[in-house]
C-alpha positions as CSV (number, residue, x, y, z in Angstrom):
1,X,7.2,24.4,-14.7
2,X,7.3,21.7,-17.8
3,X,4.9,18.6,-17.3
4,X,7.3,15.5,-18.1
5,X,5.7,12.8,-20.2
6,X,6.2,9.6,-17.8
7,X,6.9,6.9,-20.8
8,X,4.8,4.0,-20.6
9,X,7.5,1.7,-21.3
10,X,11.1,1.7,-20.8
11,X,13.5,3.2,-23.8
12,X,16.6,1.6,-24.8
13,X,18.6,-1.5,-24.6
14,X,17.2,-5.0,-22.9
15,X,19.6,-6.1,-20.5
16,X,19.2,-9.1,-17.9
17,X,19.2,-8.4,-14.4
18,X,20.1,-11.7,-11.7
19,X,17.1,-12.3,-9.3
20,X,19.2,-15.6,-7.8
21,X,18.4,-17.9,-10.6
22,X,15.8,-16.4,-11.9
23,X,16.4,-13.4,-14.7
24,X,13.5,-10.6,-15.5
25,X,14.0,-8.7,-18.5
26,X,15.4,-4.8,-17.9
27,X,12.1,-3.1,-19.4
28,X,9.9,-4.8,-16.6
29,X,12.4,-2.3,-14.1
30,X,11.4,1.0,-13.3
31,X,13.2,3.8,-15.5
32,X,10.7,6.6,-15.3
33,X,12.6,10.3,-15.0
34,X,11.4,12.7,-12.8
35,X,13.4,15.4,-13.1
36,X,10.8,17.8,-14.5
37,X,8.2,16.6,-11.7
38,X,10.8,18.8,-8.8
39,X,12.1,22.0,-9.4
40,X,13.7,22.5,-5.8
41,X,15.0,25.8,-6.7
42,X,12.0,27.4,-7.8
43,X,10.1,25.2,-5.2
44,X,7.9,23.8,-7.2
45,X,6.0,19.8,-7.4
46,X,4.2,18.8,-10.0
47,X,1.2,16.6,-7.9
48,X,1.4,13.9,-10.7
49,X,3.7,12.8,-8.0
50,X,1.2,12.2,-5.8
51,X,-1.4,10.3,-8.2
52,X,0.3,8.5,-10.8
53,X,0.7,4.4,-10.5
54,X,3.7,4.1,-12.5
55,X,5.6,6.6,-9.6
56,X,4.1,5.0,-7.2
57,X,6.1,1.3,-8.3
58,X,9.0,3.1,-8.9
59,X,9.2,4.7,-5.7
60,X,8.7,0.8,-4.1
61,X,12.0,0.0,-6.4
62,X,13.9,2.6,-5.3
63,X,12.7,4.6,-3.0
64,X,11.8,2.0,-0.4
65,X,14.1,-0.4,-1.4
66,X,17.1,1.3,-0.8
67,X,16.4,3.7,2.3
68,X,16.6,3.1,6.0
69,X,13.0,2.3,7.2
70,X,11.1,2.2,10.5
71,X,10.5,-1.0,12.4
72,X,8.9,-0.9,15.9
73,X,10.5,0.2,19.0
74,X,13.0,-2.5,21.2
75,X,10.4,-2.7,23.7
76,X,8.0,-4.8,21.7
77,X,10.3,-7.6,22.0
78,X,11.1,-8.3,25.5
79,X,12.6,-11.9,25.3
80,X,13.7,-14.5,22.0
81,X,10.9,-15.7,20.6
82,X,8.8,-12.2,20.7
83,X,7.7,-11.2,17.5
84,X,5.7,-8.4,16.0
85,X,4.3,-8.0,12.2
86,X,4.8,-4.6,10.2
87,X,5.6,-3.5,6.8
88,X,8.9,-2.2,4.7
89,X,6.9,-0.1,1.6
90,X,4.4,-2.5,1.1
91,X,6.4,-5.7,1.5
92,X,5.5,-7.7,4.8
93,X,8.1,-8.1,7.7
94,X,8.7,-10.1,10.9
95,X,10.4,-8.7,13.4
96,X,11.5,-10.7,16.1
97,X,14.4,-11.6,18.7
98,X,16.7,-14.5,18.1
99,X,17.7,-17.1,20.7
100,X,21.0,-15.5,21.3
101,X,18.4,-12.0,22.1
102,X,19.3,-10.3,18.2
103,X,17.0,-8.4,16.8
104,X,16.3,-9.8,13.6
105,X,13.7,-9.0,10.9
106,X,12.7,-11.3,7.7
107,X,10.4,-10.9,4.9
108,X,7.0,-12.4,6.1
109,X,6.4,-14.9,3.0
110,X,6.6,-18.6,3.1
111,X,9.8,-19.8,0.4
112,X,7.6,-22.6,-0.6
113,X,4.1,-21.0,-2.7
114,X,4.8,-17.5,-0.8
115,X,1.4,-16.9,1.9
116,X,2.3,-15.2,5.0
117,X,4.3,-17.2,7.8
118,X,2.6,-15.1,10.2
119,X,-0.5,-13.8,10.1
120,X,-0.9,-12.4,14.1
121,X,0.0,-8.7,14.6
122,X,2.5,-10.1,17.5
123,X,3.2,-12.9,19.8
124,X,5.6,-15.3,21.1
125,X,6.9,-18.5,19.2
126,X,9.7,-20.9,19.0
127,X,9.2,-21.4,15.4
128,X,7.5,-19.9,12.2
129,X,5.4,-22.4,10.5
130,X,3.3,-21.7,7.4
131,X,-0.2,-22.7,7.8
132,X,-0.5,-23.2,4.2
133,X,2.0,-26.0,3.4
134,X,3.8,-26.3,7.1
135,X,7.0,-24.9,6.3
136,X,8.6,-24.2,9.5
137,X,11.3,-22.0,9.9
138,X,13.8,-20.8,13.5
139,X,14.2,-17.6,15.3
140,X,17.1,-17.2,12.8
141,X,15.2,-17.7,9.8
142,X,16.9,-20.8,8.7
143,X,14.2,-23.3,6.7
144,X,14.0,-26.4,9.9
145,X,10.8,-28.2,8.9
146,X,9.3,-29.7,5.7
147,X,6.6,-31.8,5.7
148,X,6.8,-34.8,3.3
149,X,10.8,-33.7,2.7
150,X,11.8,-36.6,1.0
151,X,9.5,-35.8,-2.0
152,X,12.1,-33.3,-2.7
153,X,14.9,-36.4,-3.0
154,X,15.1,-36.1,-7.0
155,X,15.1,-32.1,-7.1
156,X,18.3,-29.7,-6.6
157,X,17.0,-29.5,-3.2
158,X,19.1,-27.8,-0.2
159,X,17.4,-26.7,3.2
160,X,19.9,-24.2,3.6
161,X,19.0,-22.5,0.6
162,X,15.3,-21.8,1.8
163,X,14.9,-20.1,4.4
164,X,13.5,-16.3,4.9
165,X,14.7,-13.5,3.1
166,X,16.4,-11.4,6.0
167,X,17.0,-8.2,5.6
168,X,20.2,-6.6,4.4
169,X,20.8,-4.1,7.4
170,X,19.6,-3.7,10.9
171,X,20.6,-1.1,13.5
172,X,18.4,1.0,16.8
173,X,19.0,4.5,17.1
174,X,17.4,5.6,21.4
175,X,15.3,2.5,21.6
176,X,14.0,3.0,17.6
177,X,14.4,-0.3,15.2
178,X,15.7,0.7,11.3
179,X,16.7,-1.9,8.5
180,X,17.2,-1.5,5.2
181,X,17.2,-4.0,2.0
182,X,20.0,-2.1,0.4
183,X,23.1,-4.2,1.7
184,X,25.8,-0.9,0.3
185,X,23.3,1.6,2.6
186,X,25.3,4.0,4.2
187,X,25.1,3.6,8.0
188,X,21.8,4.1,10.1
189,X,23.8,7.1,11.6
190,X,24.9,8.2,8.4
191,X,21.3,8.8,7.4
192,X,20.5,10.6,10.7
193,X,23.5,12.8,10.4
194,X,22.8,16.2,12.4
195,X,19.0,14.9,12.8
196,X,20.1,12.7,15.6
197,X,20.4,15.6,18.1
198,X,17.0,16.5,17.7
199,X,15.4,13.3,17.6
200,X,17.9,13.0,21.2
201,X,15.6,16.2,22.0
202,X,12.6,13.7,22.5
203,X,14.1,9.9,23.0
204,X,17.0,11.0,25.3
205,X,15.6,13.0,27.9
206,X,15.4,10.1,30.4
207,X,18.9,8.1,31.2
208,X,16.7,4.8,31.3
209,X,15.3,5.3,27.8
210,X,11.7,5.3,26.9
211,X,9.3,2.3,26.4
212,X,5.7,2.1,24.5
213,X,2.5,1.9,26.1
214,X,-1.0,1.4,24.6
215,X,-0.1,-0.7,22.2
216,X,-0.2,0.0,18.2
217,X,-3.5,2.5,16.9
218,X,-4.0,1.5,13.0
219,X,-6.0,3.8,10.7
220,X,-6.2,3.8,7.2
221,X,-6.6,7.4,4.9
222,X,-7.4,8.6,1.5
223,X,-4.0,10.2,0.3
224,X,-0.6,9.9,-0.9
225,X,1.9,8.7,1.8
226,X,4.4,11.9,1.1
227,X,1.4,14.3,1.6
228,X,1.7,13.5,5.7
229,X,5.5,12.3,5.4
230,X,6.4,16.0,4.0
231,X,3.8,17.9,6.3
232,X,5.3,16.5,9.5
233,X,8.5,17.2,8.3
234,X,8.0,21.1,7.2
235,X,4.4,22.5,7.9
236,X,4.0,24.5,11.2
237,X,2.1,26.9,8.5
238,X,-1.4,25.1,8.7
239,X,-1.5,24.7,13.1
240,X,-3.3,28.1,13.2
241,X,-5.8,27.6,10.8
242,X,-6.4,24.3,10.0
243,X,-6.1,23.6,13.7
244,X,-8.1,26.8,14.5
245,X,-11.0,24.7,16.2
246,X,-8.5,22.7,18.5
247,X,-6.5,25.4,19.3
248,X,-9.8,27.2,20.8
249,X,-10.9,23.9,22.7
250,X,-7.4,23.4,24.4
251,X,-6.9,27.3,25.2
252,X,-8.2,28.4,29.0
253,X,-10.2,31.2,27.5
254,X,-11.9,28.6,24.2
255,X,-10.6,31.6,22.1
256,X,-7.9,29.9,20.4
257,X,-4.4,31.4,20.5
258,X,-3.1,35.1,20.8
259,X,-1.8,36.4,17.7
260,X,2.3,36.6,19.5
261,X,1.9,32.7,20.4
262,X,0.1,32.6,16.9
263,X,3.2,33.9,15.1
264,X,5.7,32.7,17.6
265,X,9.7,32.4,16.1
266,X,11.2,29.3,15.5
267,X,13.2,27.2,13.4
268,X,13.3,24.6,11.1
269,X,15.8,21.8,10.3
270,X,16.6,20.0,7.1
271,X,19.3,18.0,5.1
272,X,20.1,16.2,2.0
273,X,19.4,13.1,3.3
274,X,15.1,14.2,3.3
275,X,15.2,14.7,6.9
276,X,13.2,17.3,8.5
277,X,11.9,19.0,11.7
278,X,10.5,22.3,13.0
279,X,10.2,23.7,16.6
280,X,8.8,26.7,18.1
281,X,11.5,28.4,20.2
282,X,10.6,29.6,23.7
283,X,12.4,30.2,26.8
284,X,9.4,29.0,28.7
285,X,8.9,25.9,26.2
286,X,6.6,22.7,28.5
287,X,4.3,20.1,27.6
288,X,0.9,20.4,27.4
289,X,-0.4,18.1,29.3
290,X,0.1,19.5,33.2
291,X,0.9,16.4,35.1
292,X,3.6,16.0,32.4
293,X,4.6,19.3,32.9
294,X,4.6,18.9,36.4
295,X,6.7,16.2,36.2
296,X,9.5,17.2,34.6
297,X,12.6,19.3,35.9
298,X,13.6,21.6,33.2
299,X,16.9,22.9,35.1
300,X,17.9,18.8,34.8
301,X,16.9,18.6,31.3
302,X,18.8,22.1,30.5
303,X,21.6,20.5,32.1
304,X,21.1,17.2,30.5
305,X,20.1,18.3,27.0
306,X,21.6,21.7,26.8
307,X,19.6,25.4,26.7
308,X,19.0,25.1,23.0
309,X,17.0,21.8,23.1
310,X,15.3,22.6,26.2
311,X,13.9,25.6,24.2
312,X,13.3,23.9,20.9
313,X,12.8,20.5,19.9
314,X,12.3,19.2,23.6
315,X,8.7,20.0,23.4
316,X,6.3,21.0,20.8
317,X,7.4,20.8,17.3
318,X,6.9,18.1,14.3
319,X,9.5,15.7,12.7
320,X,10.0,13.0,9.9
321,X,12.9,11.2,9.0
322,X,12.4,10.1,5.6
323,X,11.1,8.4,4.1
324,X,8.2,7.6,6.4
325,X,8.6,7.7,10.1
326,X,7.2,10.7,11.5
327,X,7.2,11.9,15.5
328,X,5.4,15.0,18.1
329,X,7.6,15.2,21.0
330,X,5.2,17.2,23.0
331,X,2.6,14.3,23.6
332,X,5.2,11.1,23.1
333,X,3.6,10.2,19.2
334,X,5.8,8.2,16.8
335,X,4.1,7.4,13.6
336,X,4.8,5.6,10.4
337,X,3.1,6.5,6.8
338,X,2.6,2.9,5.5
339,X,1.9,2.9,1.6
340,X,-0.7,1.3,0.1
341,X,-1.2,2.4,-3.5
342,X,-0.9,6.0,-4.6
343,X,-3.8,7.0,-3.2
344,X,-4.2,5.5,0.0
345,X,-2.2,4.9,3.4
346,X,-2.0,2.9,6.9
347,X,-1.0,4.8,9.7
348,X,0.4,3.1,12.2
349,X,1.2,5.2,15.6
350,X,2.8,4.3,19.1
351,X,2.6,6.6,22.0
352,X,6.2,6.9,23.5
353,X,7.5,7.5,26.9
354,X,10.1,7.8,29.4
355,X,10.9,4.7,31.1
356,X,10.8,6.6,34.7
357,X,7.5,8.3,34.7
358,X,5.2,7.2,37.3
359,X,2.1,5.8,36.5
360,X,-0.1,8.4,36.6
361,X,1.9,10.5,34.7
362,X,2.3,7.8,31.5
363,X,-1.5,7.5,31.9
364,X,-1.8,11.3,31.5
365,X,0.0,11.6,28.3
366,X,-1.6,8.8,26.9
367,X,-4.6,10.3,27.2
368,X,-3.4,13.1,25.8
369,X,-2.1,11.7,23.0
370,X,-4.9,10.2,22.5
371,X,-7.3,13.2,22.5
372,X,-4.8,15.1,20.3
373,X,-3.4,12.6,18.1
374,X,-5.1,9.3,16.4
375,X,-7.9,8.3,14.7
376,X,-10.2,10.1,17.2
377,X,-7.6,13.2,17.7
378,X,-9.0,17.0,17.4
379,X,-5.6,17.6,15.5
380,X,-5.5,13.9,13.6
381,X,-9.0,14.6,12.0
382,X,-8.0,18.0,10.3
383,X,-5.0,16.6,9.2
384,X,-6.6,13.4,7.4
385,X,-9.3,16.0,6.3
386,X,-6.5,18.1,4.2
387,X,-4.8,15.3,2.3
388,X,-7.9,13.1,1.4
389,X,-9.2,16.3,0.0
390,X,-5.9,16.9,-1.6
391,X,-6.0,13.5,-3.4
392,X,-9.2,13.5,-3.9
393,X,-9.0,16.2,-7.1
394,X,-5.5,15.9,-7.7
395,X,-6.7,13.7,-10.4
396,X,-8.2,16.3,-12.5
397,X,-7.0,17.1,-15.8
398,X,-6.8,20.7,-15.5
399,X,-5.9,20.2,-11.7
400,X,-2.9,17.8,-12.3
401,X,-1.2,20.3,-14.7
402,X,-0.9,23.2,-12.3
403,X,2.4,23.3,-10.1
404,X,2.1,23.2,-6.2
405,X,3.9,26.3,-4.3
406,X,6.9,25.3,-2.2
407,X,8.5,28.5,-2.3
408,X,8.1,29.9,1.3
409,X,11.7,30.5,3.1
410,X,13.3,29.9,-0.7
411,X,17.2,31.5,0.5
412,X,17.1,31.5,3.7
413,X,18.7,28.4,4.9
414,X,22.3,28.6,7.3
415,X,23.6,28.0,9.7
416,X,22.1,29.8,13.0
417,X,25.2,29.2,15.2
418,X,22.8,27.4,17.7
419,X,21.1,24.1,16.2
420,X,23.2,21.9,14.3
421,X,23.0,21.7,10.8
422,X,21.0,24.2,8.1
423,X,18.0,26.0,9.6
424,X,15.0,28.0,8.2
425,X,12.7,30.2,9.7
426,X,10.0,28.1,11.6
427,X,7.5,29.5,9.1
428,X,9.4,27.9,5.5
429,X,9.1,25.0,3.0
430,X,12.8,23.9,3.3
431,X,12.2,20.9,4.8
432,X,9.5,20.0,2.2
433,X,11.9,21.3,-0.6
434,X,14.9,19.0,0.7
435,X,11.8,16.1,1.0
436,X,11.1,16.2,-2.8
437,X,14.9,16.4,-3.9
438,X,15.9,12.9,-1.6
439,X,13.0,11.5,-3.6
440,X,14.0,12.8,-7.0
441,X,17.6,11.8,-6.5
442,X,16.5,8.5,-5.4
443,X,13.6,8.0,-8.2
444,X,16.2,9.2,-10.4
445,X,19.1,6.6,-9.8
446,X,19.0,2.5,-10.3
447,X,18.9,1.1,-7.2
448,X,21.4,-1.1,-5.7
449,X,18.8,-4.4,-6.8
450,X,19.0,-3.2,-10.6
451,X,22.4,-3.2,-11.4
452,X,24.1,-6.2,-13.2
């Protein structure tokens, strides 16, 4: 595969592009092609992807900008005035409920010299003020205190016209909060398409919904967002060796797995829209952790879910719904990749359950989460481990001009008759493939922000 030549500035005419009233020139936009960086079908990706700054601020432009993105779940908001703090790429949100109880979200910068309106990671308020100046704004965003206002009695000065930047979409999909910038966005549903019936696998097993416990574990790692985005969304091929240690810890003989559970059949799920997910398939398919197990009633869920999710995706398997938000049914983890740079990233994971487990059960699979997944996880650390190393000499000359191999399962996507949508073996890179090619057509198309 060619190595494009990423121009360091952009070719062709200067245009103008409207920011409200203020106009940047058209080369400070991000016009870099990728098409020679993802050769889907050859399955190849050139790691440049991974390493180089001037990707890494176009993805923010179009990448981020214009796709469906991961909030919080509902629960974190239990009244108006409950807010929490996340991010949207690497721009800083408040999320919060309105007085009428609507779920609302606004970019967390002040209108007035732009610091940070809130600086907690939640809470409960009646109104936003900026500690900086003491701009204060409502549960709907709108601009309601100034301090010294009538300094501004000369200017072309309008309240109205000040307050928070909301955002241009906002929709929940089984207790999940999603908003986008891009205002012509197809629907939140739209962007799930067939995916929705696996993520109901894990978020709809319970008719009263599922609720977060444990609060919000925040980690920060060496490596290029994609790198766990992509893995959680196509890789069962690492679990039994770079897993090989946990494995033998969790199995009742500390020999690890036999070689038929080793090699165990499955599929795996992807579409155009980047989205991704692989299952073992198993007619005796449970959780893990036994007073889960216990818990459950698997005729009920058959009858509830149907035979082919009770088999599959109910349990263990990995997902990501791209561009960032990531989720393991079989110990209630949700996870988002947070960007910061191209060689770094801020996890941010939630541990997610059914609304009518009992106490001790919820504790259970916390715990079990916990020793799996997160910063102290047996599985966690490997993972971490693999794309810190990764980045770590992807910046190599010699390294950076070799191709990475996504060829595994190349052909052998259809339709299986059983799970919705195109499948793949279990063991494939589809997913990963059908990762790279949302990005490329995204990298590869002016957002909605750049046109005219």
């Amino acid at each position: 595969m060619a190595i494009t030549q990423l121009p360091s500035t952009h070719e062709g005419e200067r245009r103008m592009i409207p920011m409200g009233r203020i106009h940047r020139p058209r080369e400070l936009a991000h016009d870099l092609d990728v098409s020679g960086l993802v050769d889907v079908e050859n399955g190849l990706i050139d790691r440049a992807i991974f390493t180089d700054q001037r990707l890494y601020e176009q993805e923010m432009a179009r990448v981020f900008a214009s796709s469906w993105l991961f909030l919080g779940h509902v629960e974190q908001l239990q009244k108006p005035g409950d807010f929490f703090t996340t991010f949207m790429g690497e721009d800083p949100m408040i999320v919060t409920k309105d007085k009428s109880g609507r779920i609302r979200a606004f970019l967390n910068s002040c209108r007035h010299r732009g610091a940070r309106v809130l600086r907690a990671d939640y809470g409960q308020a009646r109104a936003f003020t900026c500690t900086y100046h003491g701009w204060s704004y409502d549960l709907e965003g709108r601009l309601s205190s100034v301090p010294n206002e009538v300094g501004y009695e000369n200017a072309a000065w309008n309240r109205d016209e000040w307050g928070l930047l909301e955002v241009a979409q906002l929709d929940t999909v089984l207790g999940l909060i999603f908003a986008t910038w891009n205002p012509s966005a197809p629907s939140l549903d739209d962007q799930l398409g067939d995916m929705k019936w696996y993520l109901e696998a894990f978020l709809a097993r319970d008719s009263e919904g599922t609720t977060v416990v444990g609060g919000i574990t925040k980690w920060v790692l060496k490596g290029n967002w994609k790198l766990a985005a992509e893995q959680f969304a196509t890789d069962w091929y690492h679990v039994n060796m770079s897993h090989a240690s946990a494995l033998m810890v969790l199995s009742p003989t500390g020999t690890g797995p036999k070689k038929e559970i080793a090699e165990t059949a499955g599929r795996q799920y992807s579409d155009l829209h980047g989205n991704g997910t692989g299952f073992p398939v198993h007619p005796k398919s449970r959780f893990d952790a036994q007073p889960v197990h216990q818990h459950y009633d698997y005729d009920a869920l058959r009858e509830r879910l149907g035979e082919a999710r009770v088999q599959g995706p109910l349990t263990t398997g990995h997902a990501t719904i791209f561009p960032n938000f990531s989720y393991l049914p079989v110990n209630g983890s949700i996870r988002v990749w947070h960007p910061k740079g191209p060689d770094e990233m801020e996890v941010w994971a939630w541990t997610v359950l059914d609304k009518s487990m009992p106490e001790d059960v919820r504790e259970a699979q916390r715990l079990y989460n916990l020793r799996t997944f997160g910063p102290s996880g047996i599985f966690e650390q490997d993972d971490g481990e693999n794309w810190s190393e990764i980045q770590a000499i992807s910046r190599g000359w010699r390294t950076n001009t070799l191709p990475l191999n996504y060829q595994m399962g190349i052909g052998s996507e259809s339709s299986d008759g059983i799970h919705p949508g195109s499948t793949s073996a279990l063991y494939s890179d589809a997913a990963g493939r059908r990762f790279y090619q949302r990005w490329a057509e995204l990298m590869n198309t002016p957002a909605w922000h750049e046109e005219d």
